[in-house]
C-alpha positions as CSV (number, residue, x, y, z in Angstrom):
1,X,-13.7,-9.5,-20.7
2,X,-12.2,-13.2,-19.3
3,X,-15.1,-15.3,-17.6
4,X,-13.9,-16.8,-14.2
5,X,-15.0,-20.5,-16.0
6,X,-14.9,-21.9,-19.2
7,X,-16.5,-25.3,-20.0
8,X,-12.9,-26.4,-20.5
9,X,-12.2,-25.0,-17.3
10,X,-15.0,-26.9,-15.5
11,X,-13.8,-30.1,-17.1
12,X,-10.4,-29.6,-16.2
13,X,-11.4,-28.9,-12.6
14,X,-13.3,-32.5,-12.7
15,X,-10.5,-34.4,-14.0
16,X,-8.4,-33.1,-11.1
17,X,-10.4,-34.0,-8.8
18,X,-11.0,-36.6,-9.7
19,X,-7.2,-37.6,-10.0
20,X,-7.1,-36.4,-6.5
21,X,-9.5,-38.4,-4.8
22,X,-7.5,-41.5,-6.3
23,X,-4.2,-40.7,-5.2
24,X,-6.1,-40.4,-1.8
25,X,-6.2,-44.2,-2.1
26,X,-10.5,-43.4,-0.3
27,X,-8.8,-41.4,2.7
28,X,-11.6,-38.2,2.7
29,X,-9.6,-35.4,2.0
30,X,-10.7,-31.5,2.8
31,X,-8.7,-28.8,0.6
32,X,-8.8,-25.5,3.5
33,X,-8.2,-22.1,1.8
34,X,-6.0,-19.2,3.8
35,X,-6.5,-16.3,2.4
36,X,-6.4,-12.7,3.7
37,X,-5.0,-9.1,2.1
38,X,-1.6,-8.4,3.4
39,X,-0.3,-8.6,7.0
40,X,-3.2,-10.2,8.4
41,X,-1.0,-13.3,9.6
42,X,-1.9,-16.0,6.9
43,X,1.5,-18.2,7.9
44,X,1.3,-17.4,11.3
45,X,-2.4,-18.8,11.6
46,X,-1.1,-21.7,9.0
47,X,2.4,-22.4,11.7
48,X,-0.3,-21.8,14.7
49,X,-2.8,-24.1,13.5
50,X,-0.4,-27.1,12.1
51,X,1.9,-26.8,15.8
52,X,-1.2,-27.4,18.0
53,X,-2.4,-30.3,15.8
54,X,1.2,-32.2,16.3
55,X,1.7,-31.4,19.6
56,X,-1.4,-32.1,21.3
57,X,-1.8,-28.2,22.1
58,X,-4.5,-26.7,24.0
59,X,-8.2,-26.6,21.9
60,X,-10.7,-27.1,24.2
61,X,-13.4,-25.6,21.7
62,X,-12.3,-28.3,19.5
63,X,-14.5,-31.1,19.9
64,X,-12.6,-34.2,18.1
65,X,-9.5,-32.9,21.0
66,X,-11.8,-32.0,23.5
67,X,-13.8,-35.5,23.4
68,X,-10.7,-37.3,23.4
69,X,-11.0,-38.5,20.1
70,X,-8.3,-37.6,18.1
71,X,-5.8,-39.7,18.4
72,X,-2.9,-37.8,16.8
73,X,-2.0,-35.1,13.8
74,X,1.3,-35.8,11.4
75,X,2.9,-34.2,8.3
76,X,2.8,-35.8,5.0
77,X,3.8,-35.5,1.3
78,X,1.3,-32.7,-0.2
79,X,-0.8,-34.1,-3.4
80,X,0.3,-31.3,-5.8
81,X,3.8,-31.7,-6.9
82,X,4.3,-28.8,-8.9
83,X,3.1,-26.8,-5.5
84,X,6.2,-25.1,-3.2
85,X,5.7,-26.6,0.1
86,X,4.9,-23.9,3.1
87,X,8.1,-24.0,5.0
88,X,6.5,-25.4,8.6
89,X,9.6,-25.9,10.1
90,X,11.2,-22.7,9.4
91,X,8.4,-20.8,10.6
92,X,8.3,-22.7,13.3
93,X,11.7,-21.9,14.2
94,X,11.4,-18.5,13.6
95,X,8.3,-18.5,15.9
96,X,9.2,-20.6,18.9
97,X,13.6,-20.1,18.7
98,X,13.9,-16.8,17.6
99,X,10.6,-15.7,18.8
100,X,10.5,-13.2,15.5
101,X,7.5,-12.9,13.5
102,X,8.0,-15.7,10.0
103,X,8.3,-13.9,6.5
104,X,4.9,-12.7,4.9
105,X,3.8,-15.1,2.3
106,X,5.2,-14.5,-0.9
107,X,4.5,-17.3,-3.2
108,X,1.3,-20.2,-3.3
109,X,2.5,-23.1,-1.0
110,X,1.0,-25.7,0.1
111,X,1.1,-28.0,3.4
112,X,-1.1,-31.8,3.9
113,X,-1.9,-32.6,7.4
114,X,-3.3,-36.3,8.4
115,X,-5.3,-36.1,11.3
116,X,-6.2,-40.3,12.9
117,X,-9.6,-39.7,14.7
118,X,-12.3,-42.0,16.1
119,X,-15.6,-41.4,15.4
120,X,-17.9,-39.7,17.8
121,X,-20.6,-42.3,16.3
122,X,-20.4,-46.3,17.9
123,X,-21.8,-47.4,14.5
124,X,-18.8,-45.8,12.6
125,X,-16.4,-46.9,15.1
126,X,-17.2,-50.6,14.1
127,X,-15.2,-49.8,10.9
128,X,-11.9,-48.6,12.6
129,X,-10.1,-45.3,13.0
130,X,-11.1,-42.5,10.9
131,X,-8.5,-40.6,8.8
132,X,-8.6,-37.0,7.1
133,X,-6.2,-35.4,5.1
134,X,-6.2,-31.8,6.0
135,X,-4.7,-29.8,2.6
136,X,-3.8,-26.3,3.7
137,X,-3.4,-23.9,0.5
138,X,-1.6,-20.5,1.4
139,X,-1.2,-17.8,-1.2
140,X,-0.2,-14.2,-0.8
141,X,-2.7,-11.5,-0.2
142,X,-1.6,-9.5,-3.2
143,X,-2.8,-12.7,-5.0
144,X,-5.9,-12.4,-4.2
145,X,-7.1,-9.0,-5.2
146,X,-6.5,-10.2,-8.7
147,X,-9.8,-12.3,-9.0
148,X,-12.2,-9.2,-9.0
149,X,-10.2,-7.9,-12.2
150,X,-11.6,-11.0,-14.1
151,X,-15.4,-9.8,-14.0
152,X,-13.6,-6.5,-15.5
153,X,-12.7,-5.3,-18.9
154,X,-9.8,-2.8,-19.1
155,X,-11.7,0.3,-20.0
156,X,-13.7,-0.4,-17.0
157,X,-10.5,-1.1,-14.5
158,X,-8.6,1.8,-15.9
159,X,-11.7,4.0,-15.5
160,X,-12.3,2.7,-11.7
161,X,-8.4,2.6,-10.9
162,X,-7.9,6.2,-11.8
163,X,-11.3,7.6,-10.8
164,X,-9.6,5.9,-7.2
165,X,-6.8,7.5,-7.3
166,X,-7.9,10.9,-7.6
167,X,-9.7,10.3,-3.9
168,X,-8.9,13.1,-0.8
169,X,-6.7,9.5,0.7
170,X,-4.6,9.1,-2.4
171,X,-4.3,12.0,-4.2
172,X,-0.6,12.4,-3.2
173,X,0.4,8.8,-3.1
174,X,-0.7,9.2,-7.2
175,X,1.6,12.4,-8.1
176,X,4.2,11.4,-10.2
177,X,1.6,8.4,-11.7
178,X,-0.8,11.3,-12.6
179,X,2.1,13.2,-14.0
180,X,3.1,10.3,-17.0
181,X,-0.7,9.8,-17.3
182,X,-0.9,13.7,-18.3
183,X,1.6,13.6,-20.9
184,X,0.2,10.4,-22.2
185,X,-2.4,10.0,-25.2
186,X,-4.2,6.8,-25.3
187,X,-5.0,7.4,-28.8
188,X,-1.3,7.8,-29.6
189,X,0.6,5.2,-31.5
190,X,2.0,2.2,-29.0
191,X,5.2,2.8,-27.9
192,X,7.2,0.9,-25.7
193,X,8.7,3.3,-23.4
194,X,5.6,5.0,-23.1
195,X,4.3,2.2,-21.8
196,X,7.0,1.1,-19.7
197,X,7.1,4.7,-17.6
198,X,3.3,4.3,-16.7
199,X,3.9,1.1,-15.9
200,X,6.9,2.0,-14.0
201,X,5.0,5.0,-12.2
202,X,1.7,3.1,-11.6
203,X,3.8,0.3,-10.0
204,X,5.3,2.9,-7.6
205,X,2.0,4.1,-7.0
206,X,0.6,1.2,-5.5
207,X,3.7,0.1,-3.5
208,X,3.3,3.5,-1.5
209,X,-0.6,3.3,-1.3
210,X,0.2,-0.8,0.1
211,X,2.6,0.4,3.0
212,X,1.9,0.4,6.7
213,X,1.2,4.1,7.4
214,X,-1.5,3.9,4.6
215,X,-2.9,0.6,4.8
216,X,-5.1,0.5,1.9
217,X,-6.3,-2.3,0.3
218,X,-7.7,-2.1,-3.1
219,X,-4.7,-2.0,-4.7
220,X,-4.6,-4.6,-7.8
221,X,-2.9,-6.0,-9.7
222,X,-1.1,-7.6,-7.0
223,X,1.8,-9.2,-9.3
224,X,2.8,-5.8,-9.6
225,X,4.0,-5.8,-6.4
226,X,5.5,-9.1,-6.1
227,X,6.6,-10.1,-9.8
228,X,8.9,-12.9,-9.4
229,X,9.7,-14.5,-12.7
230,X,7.1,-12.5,-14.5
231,X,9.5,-9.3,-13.7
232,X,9.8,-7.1,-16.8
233,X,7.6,-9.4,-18.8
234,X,4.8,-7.4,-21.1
235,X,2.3,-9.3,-19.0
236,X,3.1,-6.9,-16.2
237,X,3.9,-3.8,-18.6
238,X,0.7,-2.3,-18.2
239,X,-1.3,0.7,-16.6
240,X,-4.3,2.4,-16.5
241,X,-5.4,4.8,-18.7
242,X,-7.8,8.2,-19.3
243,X,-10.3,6.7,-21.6
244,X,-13.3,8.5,-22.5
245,X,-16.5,6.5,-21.6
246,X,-17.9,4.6,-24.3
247,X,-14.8,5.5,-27.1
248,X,-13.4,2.4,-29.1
249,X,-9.9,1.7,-28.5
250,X,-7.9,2.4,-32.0
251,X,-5.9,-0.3,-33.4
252,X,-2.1,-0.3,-33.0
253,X,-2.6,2.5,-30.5
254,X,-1.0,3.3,-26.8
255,X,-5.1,2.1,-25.2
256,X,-5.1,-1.1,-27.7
257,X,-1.1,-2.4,-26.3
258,X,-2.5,-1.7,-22.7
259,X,-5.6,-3.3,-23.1
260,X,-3.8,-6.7,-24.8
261,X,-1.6,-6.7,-21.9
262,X,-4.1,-6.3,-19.5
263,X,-6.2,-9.1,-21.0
264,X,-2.6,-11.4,-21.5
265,X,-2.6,-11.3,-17.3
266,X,-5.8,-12.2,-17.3
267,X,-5.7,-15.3,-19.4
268,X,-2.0,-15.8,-18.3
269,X,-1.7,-15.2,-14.9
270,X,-5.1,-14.5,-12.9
271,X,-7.1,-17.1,-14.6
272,X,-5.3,-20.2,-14.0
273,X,-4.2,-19.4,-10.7
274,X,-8.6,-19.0,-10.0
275,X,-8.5,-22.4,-12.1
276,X,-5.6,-24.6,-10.0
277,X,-6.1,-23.4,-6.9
278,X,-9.6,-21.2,-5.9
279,X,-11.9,-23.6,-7.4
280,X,-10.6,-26.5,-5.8
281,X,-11.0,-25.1,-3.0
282,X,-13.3,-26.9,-0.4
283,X,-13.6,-24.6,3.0
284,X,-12.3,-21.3,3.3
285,X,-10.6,-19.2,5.7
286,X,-10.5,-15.2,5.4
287,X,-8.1,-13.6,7.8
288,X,-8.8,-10.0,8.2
289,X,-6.4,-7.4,10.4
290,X,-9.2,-4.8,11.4
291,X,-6.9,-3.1,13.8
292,X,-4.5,-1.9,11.2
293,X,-7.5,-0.9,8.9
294,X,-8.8,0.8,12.6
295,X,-5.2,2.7,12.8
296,X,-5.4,3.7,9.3
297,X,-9.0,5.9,9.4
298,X,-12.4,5.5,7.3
299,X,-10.7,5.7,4.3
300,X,-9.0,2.4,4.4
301,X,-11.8,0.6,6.7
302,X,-13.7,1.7,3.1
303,X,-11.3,0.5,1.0
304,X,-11.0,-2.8,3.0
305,X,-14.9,-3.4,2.6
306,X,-14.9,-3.3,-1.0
307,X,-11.8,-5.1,-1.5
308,X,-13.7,-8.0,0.3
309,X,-16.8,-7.6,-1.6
310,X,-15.0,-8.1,-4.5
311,X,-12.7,-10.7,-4.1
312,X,-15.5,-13.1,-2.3
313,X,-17.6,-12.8,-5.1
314,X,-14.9,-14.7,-7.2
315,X,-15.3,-17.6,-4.1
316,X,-17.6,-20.7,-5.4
317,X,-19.4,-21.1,-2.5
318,X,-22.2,-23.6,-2.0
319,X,-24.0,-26.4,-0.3
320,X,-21.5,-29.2,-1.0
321,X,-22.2,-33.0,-1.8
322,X,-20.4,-36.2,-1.9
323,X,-20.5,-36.0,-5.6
324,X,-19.7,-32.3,-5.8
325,X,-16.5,-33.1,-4.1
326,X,-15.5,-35.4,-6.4
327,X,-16.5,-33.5,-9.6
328,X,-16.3,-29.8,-9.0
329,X,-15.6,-28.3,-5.3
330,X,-17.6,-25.5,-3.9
331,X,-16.7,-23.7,-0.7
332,X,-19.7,-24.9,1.8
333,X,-18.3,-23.0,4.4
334,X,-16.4,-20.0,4.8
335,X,-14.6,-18.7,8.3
336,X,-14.3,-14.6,8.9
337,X,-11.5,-14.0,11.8
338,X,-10.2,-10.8,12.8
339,X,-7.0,-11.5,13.7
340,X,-4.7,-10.1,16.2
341,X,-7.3,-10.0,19.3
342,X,-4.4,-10.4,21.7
343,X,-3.6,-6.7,20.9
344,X,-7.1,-5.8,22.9
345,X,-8.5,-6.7,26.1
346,X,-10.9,-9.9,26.2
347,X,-14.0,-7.3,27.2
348,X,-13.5,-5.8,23.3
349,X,-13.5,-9.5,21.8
350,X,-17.1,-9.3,20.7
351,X,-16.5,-5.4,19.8
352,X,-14.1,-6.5,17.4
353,X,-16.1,-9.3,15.9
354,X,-19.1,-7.1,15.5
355,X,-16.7,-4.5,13.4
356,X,-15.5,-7.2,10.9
357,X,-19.0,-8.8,10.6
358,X,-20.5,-4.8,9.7
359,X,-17.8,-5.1,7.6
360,X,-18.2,-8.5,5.0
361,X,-22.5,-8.6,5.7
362,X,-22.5,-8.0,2.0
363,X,-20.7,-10.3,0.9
364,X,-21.5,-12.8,3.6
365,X,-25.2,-12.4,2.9
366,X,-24.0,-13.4,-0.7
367,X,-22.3,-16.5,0.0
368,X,-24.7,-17.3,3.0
369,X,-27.9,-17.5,0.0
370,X,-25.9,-20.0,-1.9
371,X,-25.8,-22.3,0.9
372,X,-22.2,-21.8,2.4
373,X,-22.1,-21.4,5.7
374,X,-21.0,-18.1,7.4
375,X,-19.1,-17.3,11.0
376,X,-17.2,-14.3,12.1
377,X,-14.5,-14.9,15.0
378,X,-11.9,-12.6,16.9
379,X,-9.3,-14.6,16.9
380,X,-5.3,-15.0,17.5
381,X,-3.4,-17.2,16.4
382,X,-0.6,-17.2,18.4
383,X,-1.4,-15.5,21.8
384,X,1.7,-12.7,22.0
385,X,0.0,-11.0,25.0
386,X,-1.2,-11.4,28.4
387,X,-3.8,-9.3,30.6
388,X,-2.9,-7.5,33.6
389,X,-4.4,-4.9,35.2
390,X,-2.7,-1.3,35.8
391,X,-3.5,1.6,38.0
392,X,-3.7,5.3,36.7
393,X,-5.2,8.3,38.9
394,X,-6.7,5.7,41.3
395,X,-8.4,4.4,38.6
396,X,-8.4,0.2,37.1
397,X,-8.1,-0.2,33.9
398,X,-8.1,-3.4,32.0
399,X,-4.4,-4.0,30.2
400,X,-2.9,-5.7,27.9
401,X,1.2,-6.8,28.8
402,X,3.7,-8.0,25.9
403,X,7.1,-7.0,24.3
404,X,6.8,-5.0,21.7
405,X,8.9,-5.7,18.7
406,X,12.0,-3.6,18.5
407,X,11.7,0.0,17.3
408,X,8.1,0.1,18.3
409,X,7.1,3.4,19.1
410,X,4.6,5.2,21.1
411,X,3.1,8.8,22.0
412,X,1.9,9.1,25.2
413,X,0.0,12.2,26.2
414,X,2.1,15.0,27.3
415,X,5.4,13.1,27.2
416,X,8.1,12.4,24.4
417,X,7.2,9.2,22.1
418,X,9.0,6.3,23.7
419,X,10.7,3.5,21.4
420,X,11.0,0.1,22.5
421,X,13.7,-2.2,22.5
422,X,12.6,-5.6,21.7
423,X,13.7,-6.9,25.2
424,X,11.4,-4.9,27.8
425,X,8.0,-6.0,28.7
426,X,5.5,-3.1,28.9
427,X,1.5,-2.8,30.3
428,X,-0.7,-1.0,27.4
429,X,-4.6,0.3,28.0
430,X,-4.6,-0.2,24.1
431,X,-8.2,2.1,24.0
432,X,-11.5,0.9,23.7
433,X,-13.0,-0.1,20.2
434,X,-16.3,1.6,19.2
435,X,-19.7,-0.2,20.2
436,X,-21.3,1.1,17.4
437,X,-19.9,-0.6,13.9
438,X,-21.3,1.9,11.6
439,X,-18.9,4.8,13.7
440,X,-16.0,3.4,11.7
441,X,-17.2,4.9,8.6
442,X,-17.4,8.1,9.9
443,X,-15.0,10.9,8.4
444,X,-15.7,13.3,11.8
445,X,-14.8,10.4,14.0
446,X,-12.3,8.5,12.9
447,X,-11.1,5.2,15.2
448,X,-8.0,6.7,15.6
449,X,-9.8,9.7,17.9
450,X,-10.7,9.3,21.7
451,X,-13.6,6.8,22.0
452,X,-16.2,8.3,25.0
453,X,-15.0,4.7,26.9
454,X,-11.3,6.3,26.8
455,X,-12.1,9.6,27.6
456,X,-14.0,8.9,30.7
457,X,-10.8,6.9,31.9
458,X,-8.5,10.2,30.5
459,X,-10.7,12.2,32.4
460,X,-10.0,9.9,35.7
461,X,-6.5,10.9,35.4
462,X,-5.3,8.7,32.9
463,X,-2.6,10.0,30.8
464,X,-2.0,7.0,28.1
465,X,-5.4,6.5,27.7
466,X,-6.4,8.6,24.6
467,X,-6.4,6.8,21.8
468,X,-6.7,3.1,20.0
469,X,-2.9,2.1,20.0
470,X,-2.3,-1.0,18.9
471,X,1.5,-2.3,19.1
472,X,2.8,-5.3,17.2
473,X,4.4,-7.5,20.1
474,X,7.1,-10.5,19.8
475,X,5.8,-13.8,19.9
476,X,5.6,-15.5,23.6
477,X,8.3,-17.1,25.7
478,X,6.9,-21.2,25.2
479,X,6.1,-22.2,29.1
480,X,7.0,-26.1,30.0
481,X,5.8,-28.4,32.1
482,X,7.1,-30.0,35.1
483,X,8.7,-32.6,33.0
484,X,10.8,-30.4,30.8
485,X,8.0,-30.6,27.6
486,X,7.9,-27.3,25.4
487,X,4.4,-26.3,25.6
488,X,2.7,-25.4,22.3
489,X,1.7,-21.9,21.0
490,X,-1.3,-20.0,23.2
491,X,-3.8,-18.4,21.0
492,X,-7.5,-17.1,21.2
493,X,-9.7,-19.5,19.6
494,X,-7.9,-20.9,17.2
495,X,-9.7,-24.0,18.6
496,X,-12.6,-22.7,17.6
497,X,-12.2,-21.8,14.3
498,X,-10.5,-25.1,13.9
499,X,-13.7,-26.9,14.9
500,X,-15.6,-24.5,12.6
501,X,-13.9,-25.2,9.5
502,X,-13.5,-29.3,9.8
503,X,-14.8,-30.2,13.0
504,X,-17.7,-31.7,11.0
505,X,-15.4,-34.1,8.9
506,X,-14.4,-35.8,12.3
507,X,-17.5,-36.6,13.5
């Protein structure tokens, strides 16, 4: 079993920093983490967050803008050069041109943002402007469900990964991966195509258990899904096996290639990436879509939980020091957002926070005893809706109004499912979430059914009112002002999370 640190490691991790904070030339420097499983908008929030900055956008809740002290935001070279840069621009482009939705992350990329400020205190003001490099690090979802494997040996993540399979939720998604694995003999001499049809079959497996209609999280290892060079390699020409508990693995057998490959993208692929990137990490974001884990059932609201236990216990959080900074980072404080909160009315905001908090209190608890500190926001982004209110059976209900991304569809009680056409603006009662965060573990109540909220309304003579529907809608039409000037991108407390996770460092 691979250790998340060695001593080697730690050293490393010092001599970088070190390194870092020279290249800095003094200029304070905070390293922010994105991270979130797939499609909870990790370049959107990045695009979002890095727009407002340079433009002077709207952040009220931000108290360096609000107090009128920071006196601009700018792009410059990012410190690591062997680190693809996030493509700002292009998302941009995509967000505010085209108004299209940017490409889900699909490499680590990196983004440095130098924010001038003044300092809120007269004494530090004596000294001149202050200065902070802002380092943004963005890394693919998939990516990150790879650091609970390295607490795990491969008898024990074969063990888990089948015994997961063979759940009511996946049963089906498994078939032809339960198939190879039943003609397969882990005791059996290794064999290379053997090894390449589990592989192969397991691989399948979890792209159909990742897709939308499914939602599932747990799904590791997430280079499986998104290989890039490593395609074909051994490294990634692996899979789970039937192992009986407690039974050495024979030498030169099918169980011994598997685990060696298992253990080579461990040392090869997981570890470093925990090594260069995680544990340099000083603050941390975790963006969470609840309303597609809400869509999906119980099953994949449980799936979600542990996926977020695990992969937080791999975080290295902590009270942090002007000495820890320079020697070895720890993540002092750590931001939950549920994204997407445009897609509900304002009145289910705290609803929606209080699902996602139920949600990480394990793991929050965790990193909240090691000194980190711990928030949990409903948040958007980039604000694609607007609320209106809409009439049904003499009755008001609270609305959300967008346009729905082409081919969008939805089932409205006793009529035909209607599909959108990327042009027309529609009003939505999207449902009301559940007050009670525990109901979303429930099997004889899943989200998806009428919450008593909706019914009443359904019962007033509301005919769209039956379910949670949530709709993904195209980003907004930028307003102007009087003087021609593009406005930047609306959103839902961005500014507060942005005040959250380095207001402090412009004090």
């Amino acid at each position: 079993m691979v250790s998340l640190t060695a001593l080697t490691d730690e050293a490393r991790i010092a001599i970088d920093n070190i390194a870092e904070t020279l290249r800095s030339g003094g200029t304070p420097a905070v390293r922010l983490g994105v991270t979130g499983l797939s499609r909870s908008g990790k370049t959107v929030f990045i695009s979002a967050l890095v727009h407002n900055l340079i433009h002077g956008g709207r952040l009220p809740l931000f108290d360096a803008y609000a107090g009128g002290r920071l006196s601009g935001a700018r792009l410059q070279p990012q410190p690591d050069d062997a680190v693809p840069r996030f493509e700002y621009e292009t998302h941009i482009r995509d967000l505010v041109e085209q108004r299209i939705w940017p490409q889900s992350t699909r490499r680590i990329s990196e983004l440095r943002v130098t924010i001038d400020y003044e300092s809120a205190s007269g004494w530090k003001r004596t000294f001149g402007r202050g200065r902070l490099h802002l380092d943004i690090v963005d890394y693919p979802g998939e990516w990150l469900l790879d650091l609970a494997l390295l607490g795990k040996s491969y008898a024990d993540w074969s063990n888990e990964s089948v015994a997961m399979s063979r759940e009511p939720h996946r049963m089906a998604l498994a078939g032809a991966w339960h198939d190879e694995l039943g003609k397969s003999d882990p005791s059996a001499a290794a064999d290379e195509d053997t090894a390449r049809r589990l592989a192969a079959a397991f691989t399948t497996y979890l792209r159909a258990a990742r897709a939308d209609e499914h939602a599932l999280s747990m799904l590791p290892p997430g280079r499986f899904l998104m290989p890039g060079d490593l395609d074909g390699s051994p490294a990634l020409t692996f899979a789970p096996l039937e192992l009986a508990p407690g039974a050495a693995i024979a030498k030169d057998s099918l169980a011994a290639m598997m685990e060696r490959r298992y253990e080579a993208y461990l040392s090869h692929v997981v570890k470093p990436f925990f090594r260069d990137h995680f544990a340099r990490l000083d603050r941390q974001i975790v963006l969470v879509d609840m309303l597609a884990a809400l869509n999906a059932g119980p099953a994949a609201i449980r799936d979600l939980e542990t996926a977020l236990a695990d992969v937080l216990a791999c975080f290295r959080p902590g009270r942090a020091s002007w000495l820890a900074g320079i020697l070895g980072r720890r993540i002092d404080r750590i931001l939950f957002a549920a994204t997407k909160a445009d897609h509900v009315h304002h009145s289910d905001h705290d609803n929606l926070a209080r699902l996602l908090r139920r949600l990480v209190r394990k793991a929050a608890d965790r990193a909240a005893f090691s000194g980190a500190g711990v928030k949990v926001v409903a948040m958007a982004a980039v604000r694609a809706t607007r609320e209106v209110t809409v009439k049904r059976g003499g009755q008001s209900l609270p609305a959300i109004a967008g346009i729905p991304v082409q081919g969008e569809t939805v089932q409205t009680h006793g009529k035909q499912a209607e599909t959108y056409d990327g042009a027309t603006e529609i009003a939505l009662f999207p449902g009301d979430l559940p007050d009670d965060p525990d109901s979303i573990f429930e099997p004889q109540a899943p989200p998806s059914a009428t919450p008593p909220k909706a019914k009443a309304k359904a019962n007033a003579g509301t005919d769209d009112a039956l379910a949670l529907r949530f709709l993904r809608f195209r980003p907004p039409k930028l307003e102007k002002t009087a003087e021609g000037l593009t406005l930047s991108l609306p959103h839902i407390r961005l500014d507060q999370a942005l005040d959250y996770l380095i207001g402090d460092r412009l004090k």
